[in-house]
Wavefront OBJ file of the C-alpha trace (Angstrom):
o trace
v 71.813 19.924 -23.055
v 72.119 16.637 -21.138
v 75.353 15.988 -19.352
v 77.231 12.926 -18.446
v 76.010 11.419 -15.109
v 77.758 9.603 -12.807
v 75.898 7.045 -11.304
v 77.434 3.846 -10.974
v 80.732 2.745 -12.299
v 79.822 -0.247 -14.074
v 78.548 1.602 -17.080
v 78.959 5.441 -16.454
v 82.960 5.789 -16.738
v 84.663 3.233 -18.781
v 88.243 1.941 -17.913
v 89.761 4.761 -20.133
v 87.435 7.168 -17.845
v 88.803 5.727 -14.817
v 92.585 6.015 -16.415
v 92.005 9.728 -16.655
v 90.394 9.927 -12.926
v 93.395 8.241 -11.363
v 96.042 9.923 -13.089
v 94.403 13.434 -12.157
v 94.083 12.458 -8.703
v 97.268 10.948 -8.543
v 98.719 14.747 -9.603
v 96.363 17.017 -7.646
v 97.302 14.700 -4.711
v 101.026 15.270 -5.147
v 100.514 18.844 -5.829
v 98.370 19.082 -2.767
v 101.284 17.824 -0.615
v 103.441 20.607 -2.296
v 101.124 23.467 -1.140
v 99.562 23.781 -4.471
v 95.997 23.807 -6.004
v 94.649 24.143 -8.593
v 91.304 26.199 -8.720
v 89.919 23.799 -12.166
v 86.257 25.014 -10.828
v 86.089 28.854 -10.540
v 82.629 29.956 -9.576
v 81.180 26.297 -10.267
v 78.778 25.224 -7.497
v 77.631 21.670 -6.223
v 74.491 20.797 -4.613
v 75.226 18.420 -2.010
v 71.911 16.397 -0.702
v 72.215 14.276 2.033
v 68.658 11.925 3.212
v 71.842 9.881 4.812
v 74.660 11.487 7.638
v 77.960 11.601 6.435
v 81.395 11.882 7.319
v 83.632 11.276 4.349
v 81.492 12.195 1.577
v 80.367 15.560 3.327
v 83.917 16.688 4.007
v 85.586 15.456 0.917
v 82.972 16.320 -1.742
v 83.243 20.391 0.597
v 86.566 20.454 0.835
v 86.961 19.000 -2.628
v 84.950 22.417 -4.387
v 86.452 24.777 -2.052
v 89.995 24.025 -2.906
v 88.709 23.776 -6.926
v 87.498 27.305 -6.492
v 83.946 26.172 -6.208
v 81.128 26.478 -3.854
v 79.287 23.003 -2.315
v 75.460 23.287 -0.347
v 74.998 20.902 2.268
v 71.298 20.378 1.169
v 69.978 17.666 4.431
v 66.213 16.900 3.632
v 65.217 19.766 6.312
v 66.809 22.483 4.262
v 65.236 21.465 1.339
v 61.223 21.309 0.276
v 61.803 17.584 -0.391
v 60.674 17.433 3.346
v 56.856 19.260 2.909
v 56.422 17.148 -0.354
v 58.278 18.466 -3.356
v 59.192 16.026 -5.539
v 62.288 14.812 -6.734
v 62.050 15.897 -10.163
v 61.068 19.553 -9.171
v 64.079 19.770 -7.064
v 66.292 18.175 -9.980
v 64.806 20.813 -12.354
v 65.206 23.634 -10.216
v 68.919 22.981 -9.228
v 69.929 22.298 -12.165
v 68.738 25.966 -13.167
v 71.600 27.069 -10.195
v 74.136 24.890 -9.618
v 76.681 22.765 -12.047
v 76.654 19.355 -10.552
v 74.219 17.738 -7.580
v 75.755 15.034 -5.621
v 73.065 12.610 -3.792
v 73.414 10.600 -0.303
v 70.052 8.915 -0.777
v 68.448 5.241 0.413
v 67.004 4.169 -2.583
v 68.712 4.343 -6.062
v 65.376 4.872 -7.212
v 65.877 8.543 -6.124
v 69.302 9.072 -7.630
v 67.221 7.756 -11.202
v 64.587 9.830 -11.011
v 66.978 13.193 -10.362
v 69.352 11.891 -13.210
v 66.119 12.048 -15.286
v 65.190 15.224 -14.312
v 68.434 17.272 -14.174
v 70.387 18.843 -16.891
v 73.318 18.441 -14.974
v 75.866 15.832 -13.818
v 74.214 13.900 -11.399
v 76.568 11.880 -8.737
v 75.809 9.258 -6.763
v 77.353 9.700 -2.758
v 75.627 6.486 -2.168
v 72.308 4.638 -2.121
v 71.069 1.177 -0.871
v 72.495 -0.479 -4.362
v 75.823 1.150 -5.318
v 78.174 3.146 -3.818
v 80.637 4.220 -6.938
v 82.923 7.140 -5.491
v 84.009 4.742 -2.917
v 84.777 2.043 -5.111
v 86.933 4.091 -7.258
v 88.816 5.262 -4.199
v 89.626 1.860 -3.562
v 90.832 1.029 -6.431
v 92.876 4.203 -6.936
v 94.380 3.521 -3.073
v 95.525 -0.433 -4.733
v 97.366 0.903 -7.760
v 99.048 3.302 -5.646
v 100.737 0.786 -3.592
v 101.036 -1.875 -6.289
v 101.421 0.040 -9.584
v 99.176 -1.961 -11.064
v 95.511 -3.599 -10.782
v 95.682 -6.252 -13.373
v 95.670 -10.151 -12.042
v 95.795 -8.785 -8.300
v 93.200 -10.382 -5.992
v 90.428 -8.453 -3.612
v 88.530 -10.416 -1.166
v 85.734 -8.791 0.872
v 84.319 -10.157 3.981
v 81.105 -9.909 5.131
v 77.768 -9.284 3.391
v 77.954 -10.136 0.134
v 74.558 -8.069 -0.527
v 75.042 -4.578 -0.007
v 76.188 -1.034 -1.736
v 79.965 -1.395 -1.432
v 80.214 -5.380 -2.441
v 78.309 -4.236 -5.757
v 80.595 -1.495 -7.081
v 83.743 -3.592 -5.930
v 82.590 -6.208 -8.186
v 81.351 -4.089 -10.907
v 84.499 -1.716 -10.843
v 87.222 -4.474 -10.093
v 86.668 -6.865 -13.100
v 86.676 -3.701 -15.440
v 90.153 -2.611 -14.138
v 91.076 -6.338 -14.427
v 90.812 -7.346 -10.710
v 89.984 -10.740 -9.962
v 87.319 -10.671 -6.709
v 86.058 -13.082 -4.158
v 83.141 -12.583 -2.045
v 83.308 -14.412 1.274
v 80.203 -14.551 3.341
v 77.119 -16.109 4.393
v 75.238 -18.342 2.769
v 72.028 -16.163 3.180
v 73.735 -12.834 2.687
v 74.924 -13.654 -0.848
v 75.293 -11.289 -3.557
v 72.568 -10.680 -6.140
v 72.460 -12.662 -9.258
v 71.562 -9.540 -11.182
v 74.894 -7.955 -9.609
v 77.082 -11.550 -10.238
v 75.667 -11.253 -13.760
v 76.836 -7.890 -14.910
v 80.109 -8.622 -13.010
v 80.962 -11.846 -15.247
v 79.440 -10.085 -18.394
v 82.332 -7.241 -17.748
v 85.073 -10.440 -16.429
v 84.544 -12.222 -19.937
v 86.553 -9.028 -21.704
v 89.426 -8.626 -18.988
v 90.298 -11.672 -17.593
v 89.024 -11.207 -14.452
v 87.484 -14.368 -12.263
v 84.569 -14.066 -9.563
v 83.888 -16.266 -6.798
v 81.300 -15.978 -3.990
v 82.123 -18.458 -1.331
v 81.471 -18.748 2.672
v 84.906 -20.784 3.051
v 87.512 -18.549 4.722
v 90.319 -20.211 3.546
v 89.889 -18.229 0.236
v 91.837 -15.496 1.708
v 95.196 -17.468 1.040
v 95.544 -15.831 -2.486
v 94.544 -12.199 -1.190
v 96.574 -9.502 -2.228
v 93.863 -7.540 -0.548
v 91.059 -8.131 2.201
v 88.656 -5.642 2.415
v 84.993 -5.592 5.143
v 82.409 -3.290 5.659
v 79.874 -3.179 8.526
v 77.362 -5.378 9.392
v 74.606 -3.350 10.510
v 73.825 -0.320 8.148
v 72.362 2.926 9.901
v 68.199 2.053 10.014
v 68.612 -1.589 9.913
v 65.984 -3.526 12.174
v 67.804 -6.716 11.674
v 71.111 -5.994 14.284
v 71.109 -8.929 15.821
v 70.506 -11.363 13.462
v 72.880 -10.048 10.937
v 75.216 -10.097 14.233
v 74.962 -13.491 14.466
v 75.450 -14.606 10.384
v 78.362 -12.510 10.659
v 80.455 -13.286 13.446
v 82.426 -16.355 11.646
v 83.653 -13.462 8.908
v 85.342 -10.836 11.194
v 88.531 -10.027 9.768
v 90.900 -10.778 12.648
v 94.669 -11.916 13.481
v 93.667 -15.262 12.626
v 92.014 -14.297 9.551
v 95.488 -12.497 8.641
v 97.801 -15.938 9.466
v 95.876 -16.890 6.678
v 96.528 -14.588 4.122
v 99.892 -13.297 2.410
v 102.220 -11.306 4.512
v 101.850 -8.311 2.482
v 97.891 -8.440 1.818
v 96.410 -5.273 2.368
v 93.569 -4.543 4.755
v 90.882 -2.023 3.600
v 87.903 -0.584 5.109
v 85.398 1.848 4.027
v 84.779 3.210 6.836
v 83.132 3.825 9.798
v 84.106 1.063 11.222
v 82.649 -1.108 14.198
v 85.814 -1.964 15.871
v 85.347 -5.260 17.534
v 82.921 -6.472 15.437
v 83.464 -6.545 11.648
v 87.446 -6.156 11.956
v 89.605 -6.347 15.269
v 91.896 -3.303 16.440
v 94.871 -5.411 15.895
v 93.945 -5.474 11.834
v 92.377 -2.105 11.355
v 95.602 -0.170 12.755
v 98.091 -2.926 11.986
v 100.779 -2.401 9.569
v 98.812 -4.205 6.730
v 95.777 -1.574 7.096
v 95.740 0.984 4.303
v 92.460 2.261 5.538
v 93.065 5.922 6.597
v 94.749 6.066 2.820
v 91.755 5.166 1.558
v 89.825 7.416 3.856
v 92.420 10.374 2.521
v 91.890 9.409 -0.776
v 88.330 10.056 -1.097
v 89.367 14.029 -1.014
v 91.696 13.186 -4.572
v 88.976 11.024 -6.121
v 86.220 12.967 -5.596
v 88.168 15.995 -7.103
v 89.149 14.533 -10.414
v 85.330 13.292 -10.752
v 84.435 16.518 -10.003
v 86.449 17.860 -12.608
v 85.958 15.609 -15.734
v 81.778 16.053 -14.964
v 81.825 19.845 -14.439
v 84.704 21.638 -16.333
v 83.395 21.547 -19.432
v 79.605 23.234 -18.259
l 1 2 3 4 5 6 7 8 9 10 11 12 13 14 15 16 17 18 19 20 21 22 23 24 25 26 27 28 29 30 31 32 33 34 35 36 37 38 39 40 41 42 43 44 45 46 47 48 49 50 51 52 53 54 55 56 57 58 59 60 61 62 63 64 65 66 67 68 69 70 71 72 73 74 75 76 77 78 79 80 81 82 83 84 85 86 87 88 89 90 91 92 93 94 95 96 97 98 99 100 101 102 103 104 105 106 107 108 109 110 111 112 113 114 115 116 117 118 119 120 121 122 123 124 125 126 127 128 129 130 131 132 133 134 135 136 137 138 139 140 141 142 143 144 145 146 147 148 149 150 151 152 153 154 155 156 157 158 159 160 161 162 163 164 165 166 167 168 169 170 171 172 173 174 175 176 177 178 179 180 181 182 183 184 185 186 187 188 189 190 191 192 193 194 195 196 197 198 199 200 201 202 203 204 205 206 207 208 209 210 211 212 213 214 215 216 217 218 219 220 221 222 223 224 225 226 227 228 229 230 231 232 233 234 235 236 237 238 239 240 241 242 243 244 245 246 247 248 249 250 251 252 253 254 255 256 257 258 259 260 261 262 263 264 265 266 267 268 269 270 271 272 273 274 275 276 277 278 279 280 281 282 283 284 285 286 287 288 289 290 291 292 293 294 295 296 297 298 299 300 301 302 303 304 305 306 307 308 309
């Protein structure tokens, strides 16, 4: 039987299906904190494959299954036949005959499609060169925990306008009813396709979109969020270096912006290029939430994909 996949937020979990994940991880967080855990996952396993290194996905999508009383592989491209030539549709077909759920670090999306066609179980997407879902939930869940609520708040990201985290922000915020303004380069703009699926979902919320390169439109933030500038196996460092610089999310950046606008980051971060120490541990950041959130989120995907198998 085919199961639900998880591949993008724009049209894999609906706002209701987002509801449910942030009022789970909302109580297996605050049950965490208590010294309790639930294990939703006995004996359930997740096949982890990463073609990308990772930090926060690794850990939180381990320590996630462990403490649901599951079992996660770290699959890197070395411990799997993927590396002598196996193709991605084998290796879909035979996990899915041992595990529950595969989660994917890949480059292309391309990769995460073709395993989502080929597995009979949940597929989730870590990340890949277009989207990057989990994180943009985790955002969003990290928002309406400080302000109660997403509807008619503001999110302004900084930076490239083209890349994996700008596109789920955009695709996830104007479902929940965020209103978001992309603020970068001219030639680093975000993708029409991307802008167009964005408005399509703005038209039934409410939401507004703007892509801009004037700074100034971080006067109506209620949050200001950046990524890096240089993704691991770019060529194009110095360049993008050098489009960037006028977007680095400093002090001055800040005197623009509401007292209380919040300052995310996805994380890792190039300190001193992309966002200033000052900002990034200031008491506006809400970034290590956010990075501590990722363990809650992932958990209450992980259980509305893989409880029912």
């Amino acid at each position: 039987m085919k199961n639900a996949h998880h591949l993008r937020l724009d049209y894999d979990f609906t706002k209701k299906d987002i509801d449910e994940v942030f009022a789970l991880a909302r109580k297996l967080k605050s049950e965490r904190k208590k010294g309790i855990l639930h294990p939703l996952l006995p004996n359930k396993s997740l096949a982890m494959i990463f073609q990308k290194a990772s930090t926060r996905t690794r850990v939180s999508f381990e320590v996630a299954m462990t403490e649901l009383g599951g079992h996660a592989l770290n699959l890197s491209p070395n411990d799997l036949q993927l590396s002598r030539g196996e193709t991605i549709a084998d290796t879909a077909r035979v996990l899915s005959r041992y595990c529950h759920g595969i989660m994917a670090r890949v480059f292309s999306h391309n990769d995460i499609e073709e395993l989502s066609r080929n597995a009979t179980i949940p597929v989730i997407n870590g990340l890949c060169d277009l989207y990057h879902p989990c994180q943009a939930l985790t955002d969003y869940f990290t928002i309406w925990e400080k302000r109660k609520t997403l509807k008619g708040l503001h999110l302004v990201f900084m930076g490239d306008g083209d890349n994996n985290v700008t596109n789920s922000l955009l695709l996830t915020g104007v479902r929940l009813g965020m209103s978001v303004t992309v603020i970068c380069p001219p030639e680093y703009k975000t993708k029409q396709i991307i802008l167009n699926a964005a408005k399509e979902e703005a038209k039934k919320t409410g939401a507004t979109i703007v892509v801009t390169s004037d700074i100034s439109a971080v006067k109506h933030a209620d949050v200001i969020y950046t990524d890096v500038w240089v993704s691991m196996g770019r060529e194009d460092a110095q360049a993008r270096k050098k489009a960037f610089a006028p977007y680095q999310v400093n002090s001055a950046v800040l005197a623009r912006a509401p007292k209380d606008v919040l300052i995310m980051h996805c994380l890792p971060a190039h300190r001193g290029e992309e966002i200033t120490d000052e900002v990034i541990d200031g008491k506006n950041s809400i970034v290590f939430d956010q990075a501590e959130n990722r363990l809650h989120i992932q958990k209450a995907i992980l259980v509305k994909l893989l409880s029912k198998l």
